[in-house]
C-alpha positions as CSV (number, residue, x, y, z in Angstrom):
1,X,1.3,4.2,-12.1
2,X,-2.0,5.4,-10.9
3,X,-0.9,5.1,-7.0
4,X,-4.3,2.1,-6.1
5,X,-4.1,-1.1,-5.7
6,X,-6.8,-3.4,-6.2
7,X,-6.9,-6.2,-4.6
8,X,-8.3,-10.2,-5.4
9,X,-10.3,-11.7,-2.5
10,X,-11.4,-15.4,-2.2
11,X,-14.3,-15.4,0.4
12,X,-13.6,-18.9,1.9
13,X,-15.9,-19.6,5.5
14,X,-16.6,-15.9,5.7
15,X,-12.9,-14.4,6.2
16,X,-11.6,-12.5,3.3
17,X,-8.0,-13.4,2.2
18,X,-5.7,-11.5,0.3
19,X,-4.5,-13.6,-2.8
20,X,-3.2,-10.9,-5.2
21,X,-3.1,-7.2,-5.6
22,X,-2.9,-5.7,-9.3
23,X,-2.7,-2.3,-10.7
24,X,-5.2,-2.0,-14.2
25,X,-3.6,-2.5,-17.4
26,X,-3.9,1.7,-18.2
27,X,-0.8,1.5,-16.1
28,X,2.6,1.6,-17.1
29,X,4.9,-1.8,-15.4
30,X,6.8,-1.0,-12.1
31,X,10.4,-1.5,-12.3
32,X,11.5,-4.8,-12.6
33,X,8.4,-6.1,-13.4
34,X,8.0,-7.0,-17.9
35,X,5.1,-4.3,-18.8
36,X,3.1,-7.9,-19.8
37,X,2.9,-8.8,-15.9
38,X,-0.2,-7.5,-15.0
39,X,-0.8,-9.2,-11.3
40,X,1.8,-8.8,-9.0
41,X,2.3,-9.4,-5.3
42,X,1.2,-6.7,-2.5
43,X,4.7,-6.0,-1.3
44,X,5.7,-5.1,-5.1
45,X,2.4,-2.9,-5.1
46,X,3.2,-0.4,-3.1
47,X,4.3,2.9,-5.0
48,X,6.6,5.6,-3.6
49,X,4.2,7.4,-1.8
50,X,2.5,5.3,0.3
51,X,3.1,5.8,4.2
52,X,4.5,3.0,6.4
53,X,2.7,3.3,9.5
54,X,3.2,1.8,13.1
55,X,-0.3,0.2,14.1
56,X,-1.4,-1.1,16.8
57,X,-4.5,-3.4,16.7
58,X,-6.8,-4.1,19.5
59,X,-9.1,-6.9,19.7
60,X,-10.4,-10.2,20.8
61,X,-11.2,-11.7,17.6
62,X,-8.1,-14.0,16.6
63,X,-9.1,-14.6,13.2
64,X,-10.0,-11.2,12.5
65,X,-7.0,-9.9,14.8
66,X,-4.6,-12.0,11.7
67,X,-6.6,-11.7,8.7
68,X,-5.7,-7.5,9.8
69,X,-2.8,-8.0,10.4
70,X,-1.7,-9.6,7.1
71,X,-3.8,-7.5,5.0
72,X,-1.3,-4.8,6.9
73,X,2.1,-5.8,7.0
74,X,1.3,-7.2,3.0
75,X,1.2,-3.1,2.2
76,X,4.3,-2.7,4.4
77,X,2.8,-1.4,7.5
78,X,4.2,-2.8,11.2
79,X,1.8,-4.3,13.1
80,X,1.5,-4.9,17.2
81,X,-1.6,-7.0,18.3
82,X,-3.3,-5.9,22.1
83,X,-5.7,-8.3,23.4
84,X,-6.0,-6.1,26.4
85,X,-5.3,-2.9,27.9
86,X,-2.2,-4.2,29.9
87,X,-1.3,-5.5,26.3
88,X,-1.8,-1.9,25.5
89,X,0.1,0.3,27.9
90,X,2.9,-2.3,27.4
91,X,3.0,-2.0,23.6
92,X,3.1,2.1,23.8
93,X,5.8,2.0,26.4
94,X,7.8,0.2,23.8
95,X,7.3,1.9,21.0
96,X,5.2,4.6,19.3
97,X,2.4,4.6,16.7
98,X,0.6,6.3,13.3
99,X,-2.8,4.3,14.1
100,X,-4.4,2.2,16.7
101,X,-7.3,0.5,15.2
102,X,-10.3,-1.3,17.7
103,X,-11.9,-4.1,17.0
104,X,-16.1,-5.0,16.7
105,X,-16.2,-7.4,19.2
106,X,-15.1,-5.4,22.1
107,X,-18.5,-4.5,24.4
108,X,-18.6,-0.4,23.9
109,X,-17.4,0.1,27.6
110,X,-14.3,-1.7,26.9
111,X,-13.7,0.1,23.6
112,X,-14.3,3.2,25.6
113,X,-11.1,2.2,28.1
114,X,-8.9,1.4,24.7
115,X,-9.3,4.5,23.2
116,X,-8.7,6.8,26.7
117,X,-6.1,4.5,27.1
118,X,-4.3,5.3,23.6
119,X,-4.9,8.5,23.4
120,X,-2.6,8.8,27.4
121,X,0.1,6.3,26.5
122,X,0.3,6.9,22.4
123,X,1.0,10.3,21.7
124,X,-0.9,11.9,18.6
125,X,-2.4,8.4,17.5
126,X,-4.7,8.2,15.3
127,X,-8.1,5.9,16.0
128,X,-9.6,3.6,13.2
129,X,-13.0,2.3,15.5
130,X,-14.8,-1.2,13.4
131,X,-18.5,-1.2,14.4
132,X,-21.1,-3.7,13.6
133,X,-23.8,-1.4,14.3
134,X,-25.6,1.2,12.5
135,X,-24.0,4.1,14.1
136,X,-20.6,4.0,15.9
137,X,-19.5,2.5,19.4
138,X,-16.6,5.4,20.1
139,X,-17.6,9.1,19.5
140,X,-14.2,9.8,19.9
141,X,-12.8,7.5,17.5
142,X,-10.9,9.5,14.4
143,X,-12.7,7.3,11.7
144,X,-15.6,5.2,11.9
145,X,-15.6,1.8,9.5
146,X,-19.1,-0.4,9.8
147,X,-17.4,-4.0,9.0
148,X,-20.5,-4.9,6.7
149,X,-19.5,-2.0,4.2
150,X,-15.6,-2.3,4.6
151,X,-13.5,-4.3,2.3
152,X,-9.9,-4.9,2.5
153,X,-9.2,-1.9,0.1
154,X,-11.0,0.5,1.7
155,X,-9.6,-0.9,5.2
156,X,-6.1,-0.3,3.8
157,X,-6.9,2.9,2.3
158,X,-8.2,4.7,5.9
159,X,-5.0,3.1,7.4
160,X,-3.1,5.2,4.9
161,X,-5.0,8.0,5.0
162,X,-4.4,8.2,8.8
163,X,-1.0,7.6,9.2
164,X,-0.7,10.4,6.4
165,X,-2.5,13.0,8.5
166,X,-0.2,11.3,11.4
167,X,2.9,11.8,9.5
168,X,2.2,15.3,8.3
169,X,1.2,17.1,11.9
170,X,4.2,15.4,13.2
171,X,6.9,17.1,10.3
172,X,4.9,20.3,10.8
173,X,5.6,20.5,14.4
174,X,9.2,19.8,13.9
């Protein structure tokens, strides 16, 4: 397998939604799949390699908030949901986490509080800021994604990629 998945979108009022993820016909079938089958779900897309990641996902934005969060957990990652920052501190107490993404729609100054907040109560997170402006809200963010260039793929991809770096500092301290 060539380790990608590529995803199907249907763009229905604006949110994008995750139909079907496929590997190209150059690769071989996973197992238990017939090597004719093509199209397969996202859960059976996931190769070996790919990281699990605990991510936490701050925002105001509902829609947005679940459209994420499906996209996520579809690839196999767990997913926690903050509306605020008592959401926040509650969510690290409980547990720990790869990746703590922030939402556009939070007002820089509030973004600003999420990330000081993560980076007391989480850890070694990671930080995935979304921006609707030209540059970035959050300097201090890890990685940057402008939501008018991000698709789902790519969004999934920098998830990976983060709880990889996550994953990797953590065994070589150990």
């Amino acid at each position: 397998m060539c380790g990608r998945i590529f995803f199907n979108f249907s763009n229905s009022n604006r949110h994008a939604l995750v139909l079907s993820a496929f590997c190209p016909p150059c690769c071989p079938a996973p197992l238990g799949f017939e090597a004719t089958s093509e199209r397969r779900s996202v859960e059976s897309a996931l190769t070996l390699d790919s990281q699990m990641a605990n991510v936490i996902h701050v925002g105001i934005n509902e829609a947005v908030l679940a459209t994420r969060k499906t996209i996520l957990k579809k690839a196999g990652h767990n997913v926690i949901l903050a509306r605020d920052l008592r959401e926040v501190i509650s969510a690290c107490k409980a547990g720990s986490f790869d990746v703590g993404i922030i939402g556009q729609a939070l007002p820089q100054m509030e973004k600003l509080r999420v990330s000081d907040t993560l980076r007391k109560h989480c850890t070694g997170i990671r930080i995935l800021e979304f921006h609707d402006a030209i540059k970035p809200d959050l300097d201090t963010a890890d990685v940057h994604l402008r939501v008018a260039e991000t698709t789902p793929a790519s969004f999934l991809d920098t998830v990976t990629q983060l709880a990889s770096i996550r994953c990797k500092k953590g065994k070589a301290s150990q």
